[in-house]
VOPAGU-2260 file (C-alpha; in pm, 1 decimal, decimal comma):
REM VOPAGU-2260
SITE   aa  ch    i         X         Y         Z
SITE  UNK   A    0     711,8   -5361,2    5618,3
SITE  UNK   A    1     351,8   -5217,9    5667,4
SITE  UNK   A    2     147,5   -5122,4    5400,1
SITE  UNK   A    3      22,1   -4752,3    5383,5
SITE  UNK   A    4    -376,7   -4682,1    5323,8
SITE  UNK   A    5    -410,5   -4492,2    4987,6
SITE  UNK   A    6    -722,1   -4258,1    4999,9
SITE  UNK   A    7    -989,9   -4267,8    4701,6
SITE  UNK   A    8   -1093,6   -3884,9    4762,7
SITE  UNK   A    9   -1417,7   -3750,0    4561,1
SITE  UNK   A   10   -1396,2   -3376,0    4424,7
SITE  UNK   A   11   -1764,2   -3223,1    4508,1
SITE  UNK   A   12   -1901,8   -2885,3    4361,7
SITE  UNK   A   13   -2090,3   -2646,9    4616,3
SITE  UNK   A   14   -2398,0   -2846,0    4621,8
SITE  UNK   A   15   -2189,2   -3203,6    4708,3
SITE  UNK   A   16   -2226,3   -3348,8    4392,2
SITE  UNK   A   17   -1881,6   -3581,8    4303,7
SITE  UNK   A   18   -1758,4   -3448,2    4058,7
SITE  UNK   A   19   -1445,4   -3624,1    4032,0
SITE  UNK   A   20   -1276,9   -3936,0    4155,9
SITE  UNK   A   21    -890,6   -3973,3    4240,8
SITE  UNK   A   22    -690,0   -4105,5    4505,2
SITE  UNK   A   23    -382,6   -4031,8    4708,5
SITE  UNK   A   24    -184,0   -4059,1    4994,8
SITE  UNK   A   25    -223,9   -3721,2    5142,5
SITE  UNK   A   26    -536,8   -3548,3    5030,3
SITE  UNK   A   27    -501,7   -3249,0    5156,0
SITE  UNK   A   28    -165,5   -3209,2    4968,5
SITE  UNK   A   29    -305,5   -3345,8    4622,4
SITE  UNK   A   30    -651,5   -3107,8    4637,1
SITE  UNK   A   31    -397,1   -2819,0    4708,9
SITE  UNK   A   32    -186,3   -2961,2    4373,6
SITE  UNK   A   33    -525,1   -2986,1    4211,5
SITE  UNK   A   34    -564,3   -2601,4    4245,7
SITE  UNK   A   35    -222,8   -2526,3    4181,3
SITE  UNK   A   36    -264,6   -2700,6    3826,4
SITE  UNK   A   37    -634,4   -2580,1    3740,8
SITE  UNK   A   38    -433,8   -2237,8    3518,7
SITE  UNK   A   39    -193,2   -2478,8    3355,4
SITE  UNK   A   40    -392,3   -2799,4    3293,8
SITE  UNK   A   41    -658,9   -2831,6    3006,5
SITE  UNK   A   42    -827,2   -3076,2    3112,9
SITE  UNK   A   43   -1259,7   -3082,8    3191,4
SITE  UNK   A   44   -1114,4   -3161,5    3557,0
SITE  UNK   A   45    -961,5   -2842,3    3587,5
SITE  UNK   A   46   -1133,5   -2621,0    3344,6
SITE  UNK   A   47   -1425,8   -2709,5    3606,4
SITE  UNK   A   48   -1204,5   -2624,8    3907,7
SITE  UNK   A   49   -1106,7   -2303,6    3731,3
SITE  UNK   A   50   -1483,9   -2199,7    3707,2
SITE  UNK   A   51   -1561,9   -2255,5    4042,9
SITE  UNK   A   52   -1271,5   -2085,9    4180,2
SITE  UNK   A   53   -1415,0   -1789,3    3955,6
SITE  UNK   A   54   -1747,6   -1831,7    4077,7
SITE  UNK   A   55   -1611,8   -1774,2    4475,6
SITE  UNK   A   56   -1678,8   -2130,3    4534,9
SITE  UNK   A   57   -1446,9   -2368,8    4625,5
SITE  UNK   A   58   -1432,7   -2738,5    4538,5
SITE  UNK   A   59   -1437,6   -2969,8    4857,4
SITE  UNK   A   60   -1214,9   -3264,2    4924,2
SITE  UNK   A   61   -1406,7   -3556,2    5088,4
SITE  UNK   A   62   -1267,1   -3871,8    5122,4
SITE  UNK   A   63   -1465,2   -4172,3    4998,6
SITE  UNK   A   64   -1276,7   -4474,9    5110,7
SITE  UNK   A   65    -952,8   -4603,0    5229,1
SITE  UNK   A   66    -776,4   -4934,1    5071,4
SITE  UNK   A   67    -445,1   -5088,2    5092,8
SITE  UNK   A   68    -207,9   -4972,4    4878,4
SITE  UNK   A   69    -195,3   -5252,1    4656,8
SITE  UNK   A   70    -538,1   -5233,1    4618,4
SITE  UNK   A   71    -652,9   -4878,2    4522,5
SITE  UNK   A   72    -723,1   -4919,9    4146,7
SITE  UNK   A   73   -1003,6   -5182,0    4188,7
SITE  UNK   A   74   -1141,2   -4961,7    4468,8
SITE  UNK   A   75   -1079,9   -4662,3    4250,9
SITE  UNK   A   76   -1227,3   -4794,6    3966,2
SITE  UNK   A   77   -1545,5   -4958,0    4095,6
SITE  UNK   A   78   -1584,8   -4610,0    4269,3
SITE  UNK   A   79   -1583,3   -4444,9    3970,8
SITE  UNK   A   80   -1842,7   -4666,8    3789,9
SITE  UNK   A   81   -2043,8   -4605,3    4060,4
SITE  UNK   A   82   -2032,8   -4234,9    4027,7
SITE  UNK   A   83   -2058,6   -4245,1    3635,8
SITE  UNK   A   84   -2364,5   -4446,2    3669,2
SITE  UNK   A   85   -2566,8   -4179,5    3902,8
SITE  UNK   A   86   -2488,9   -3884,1    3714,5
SITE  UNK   A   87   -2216,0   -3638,9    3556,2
SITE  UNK   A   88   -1834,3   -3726,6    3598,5
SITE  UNK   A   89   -1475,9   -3557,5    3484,8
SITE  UNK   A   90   -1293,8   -3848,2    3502,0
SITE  UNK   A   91   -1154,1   -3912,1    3170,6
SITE  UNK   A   92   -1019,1   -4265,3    3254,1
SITE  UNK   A   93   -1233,1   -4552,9    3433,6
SITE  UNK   A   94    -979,8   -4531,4    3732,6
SITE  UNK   A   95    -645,9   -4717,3    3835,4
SITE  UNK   A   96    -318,5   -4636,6    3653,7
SITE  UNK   A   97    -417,6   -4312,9    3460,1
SITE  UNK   A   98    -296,7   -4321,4    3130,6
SITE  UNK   A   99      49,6   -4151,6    3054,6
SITE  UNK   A  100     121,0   -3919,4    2773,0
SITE  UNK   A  101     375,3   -4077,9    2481,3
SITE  UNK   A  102     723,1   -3959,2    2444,4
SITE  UNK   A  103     556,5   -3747,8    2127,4
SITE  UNK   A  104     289,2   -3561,8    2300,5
SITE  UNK   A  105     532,9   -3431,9    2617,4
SITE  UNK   A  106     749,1   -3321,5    2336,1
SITE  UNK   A  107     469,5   -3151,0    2167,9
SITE  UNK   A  108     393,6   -3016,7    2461,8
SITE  UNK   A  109     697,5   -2920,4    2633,0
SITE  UNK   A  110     784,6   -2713,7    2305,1
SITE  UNK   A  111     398,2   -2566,1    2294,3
SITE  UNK   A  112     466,2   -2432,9    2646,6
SITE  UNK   A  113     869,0   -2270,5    2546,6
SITE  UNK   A  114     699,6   -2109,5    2272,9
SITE  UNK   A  115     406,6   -1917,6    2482,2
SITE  UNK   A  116     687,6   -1869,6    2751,3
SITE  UNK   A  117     949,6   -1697,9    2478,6
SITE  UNK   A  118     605,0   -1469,1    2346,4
SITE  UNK   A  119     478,2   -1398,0    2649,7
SITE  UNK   A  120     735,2   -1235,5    2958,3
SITE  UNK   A  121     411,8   -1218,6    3136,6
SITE  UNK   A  122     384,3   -1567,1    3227,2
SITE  UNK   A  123     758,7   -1632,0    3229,7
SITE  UNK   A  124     776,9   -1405,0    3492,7
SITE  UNK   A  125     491,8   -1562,5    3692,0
SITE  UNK   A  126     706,1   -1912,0    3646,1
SITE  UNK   A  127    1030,9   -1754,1    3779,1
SITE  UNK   A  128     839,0   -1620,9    4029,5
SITE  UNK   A  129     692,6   -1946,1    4122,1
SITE  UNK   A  130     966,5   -2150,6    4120,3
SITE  UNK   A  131    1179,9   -1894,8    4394,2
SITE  UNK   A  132     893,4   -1905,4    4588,6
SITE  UNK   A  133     885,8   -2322,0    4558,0
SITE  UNK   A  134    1235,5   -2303,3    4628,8
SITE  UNK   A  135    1230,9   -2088,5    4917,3
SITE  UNK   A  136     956,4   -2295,9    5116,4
SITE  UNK   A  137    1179,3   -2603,5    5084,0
SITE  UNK   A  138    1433,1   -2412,6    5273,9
SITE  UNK   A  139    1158,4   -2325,7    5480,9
SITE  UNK   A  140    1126,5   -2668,1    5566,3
SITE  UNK   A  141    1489,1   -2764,2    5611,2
SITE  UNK   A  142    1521,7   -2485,9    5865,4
SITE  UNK   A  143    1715,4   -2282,1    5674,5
SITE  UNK   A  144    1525,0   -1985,8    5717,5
SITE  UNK   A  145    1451,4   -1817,1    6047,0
SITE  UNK   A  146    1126,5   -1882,1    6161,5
SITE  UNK   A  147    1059,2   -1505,3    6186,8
SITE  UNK   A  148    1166,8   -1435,2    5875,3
SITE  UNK   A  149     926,1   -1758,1    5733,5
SITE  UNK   A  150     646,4   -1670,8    5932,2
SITE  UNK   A  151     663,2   -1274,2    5752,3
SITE  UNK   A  152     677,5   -1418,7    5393,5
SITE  UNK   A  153     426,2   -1675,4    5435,5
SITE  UNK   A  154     144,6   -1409,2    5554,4
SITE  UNK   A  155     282,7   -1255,8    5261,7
SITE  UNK   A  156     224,1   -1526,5    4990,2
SITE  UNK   A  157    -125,7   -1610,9    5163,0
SITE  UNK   A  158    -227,1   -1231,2    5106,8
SITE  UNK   A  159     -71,1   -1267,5    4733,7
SITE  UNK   A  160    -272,2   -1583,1    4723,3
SITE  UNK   A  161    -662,0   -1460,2    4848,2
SITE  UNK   A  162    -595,7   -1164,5    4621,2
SITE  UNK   A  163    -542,6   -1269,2    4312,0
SITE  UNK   A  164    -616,8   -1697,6    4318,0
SITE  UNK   A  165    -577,8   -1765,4    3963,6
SITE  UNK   A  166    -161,5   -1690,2    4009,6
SITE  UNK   A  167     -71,1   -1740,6    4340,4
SITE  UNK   A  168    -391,5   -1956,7    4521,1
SITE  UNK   A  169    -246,6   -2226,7    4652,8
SITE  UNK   A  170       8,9   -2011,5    4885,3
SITE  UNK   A  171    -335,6   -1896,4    5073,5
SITE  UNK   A  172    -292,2   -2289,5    5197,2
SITE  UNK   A  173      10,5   -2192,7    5359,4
């Protein structure tokens, strides 16, 4: 069986400073995810993201190297060290397998975010929302939807998402 490429992708602010170091399969896809998860993360990474976005500039993708996929995390983290060592980085980790969150802190978490859902029918709105419109473009892409009919909603969400980026903005990606 071949092995795929992974990407090692730097985030750059408007000036082309790397700002952060990931990688990926499909870049495109994960800077879109990136953007998606800039309201709902906390992290410097996407507090940073969020900023720009409010600023009317957009973070740019730019991929830095391509490895084997067994071999990403000592590209990925050599890449970062490199980075660190010439200036400002988010990165919290030094690259590779990023750590994962113990069974305690998703729990903490997953009750943190029921609690400002049952207070708030604001954002558990937005999240129903969301989630129809996630589940409608996978019927998109089973064909389940006349093309017509896809094409009308799309321009839709991609209106929804140059107006008002901090709910809807990665549907202007559509």
């Amino acid at each position: 069986m071949p092995e795929t490429t992974t990407k090692i992708y730097g985030i750059a602010d408007q000036n082309g400073r790397i700002m952060y170091i990931g990688k990926s399969n499909n870049p495109t896809e994960r800077m879109k995810q990136h953007i998606r998860e800039c309201n709902r993360r906390k992290t410097p990474l996407y507090g940073w993201i969020n900023k720009a976005l409010k600023d009317g500039h957009q973070p740019q993708m730019i991929v830095l190297a391509s490895a084997i996929s067994s071999e990403w995390q000592s590209l990925e983290r050599q890449m970062i060290a490199q980075y660190r060592s010439e200036g400002h980085m988010l990165n919290l980790a030094d690259g590779g397998d990023q750590p994962k969150s113990n069974f305690a802190t998703n729990s903490f978490n997953g009750r943190s975010l029921n609690k400002r859902l049952k207070d708030d029918p604001f954002l558990r709105r937005i999240r129903d929302i969301k989630r129809a419109m996630s589940s409608f473009l996978k019927q998109c892409n089973t064909g389940k939807i006349k093309p017509e009919a896809e094409e009308r909603i799309k321009s839709k969400l991609r209106v929804a998402g140059h107006k008002n980026p901090f709910l809807f903005g990665e549907y202007r990606y559509l």
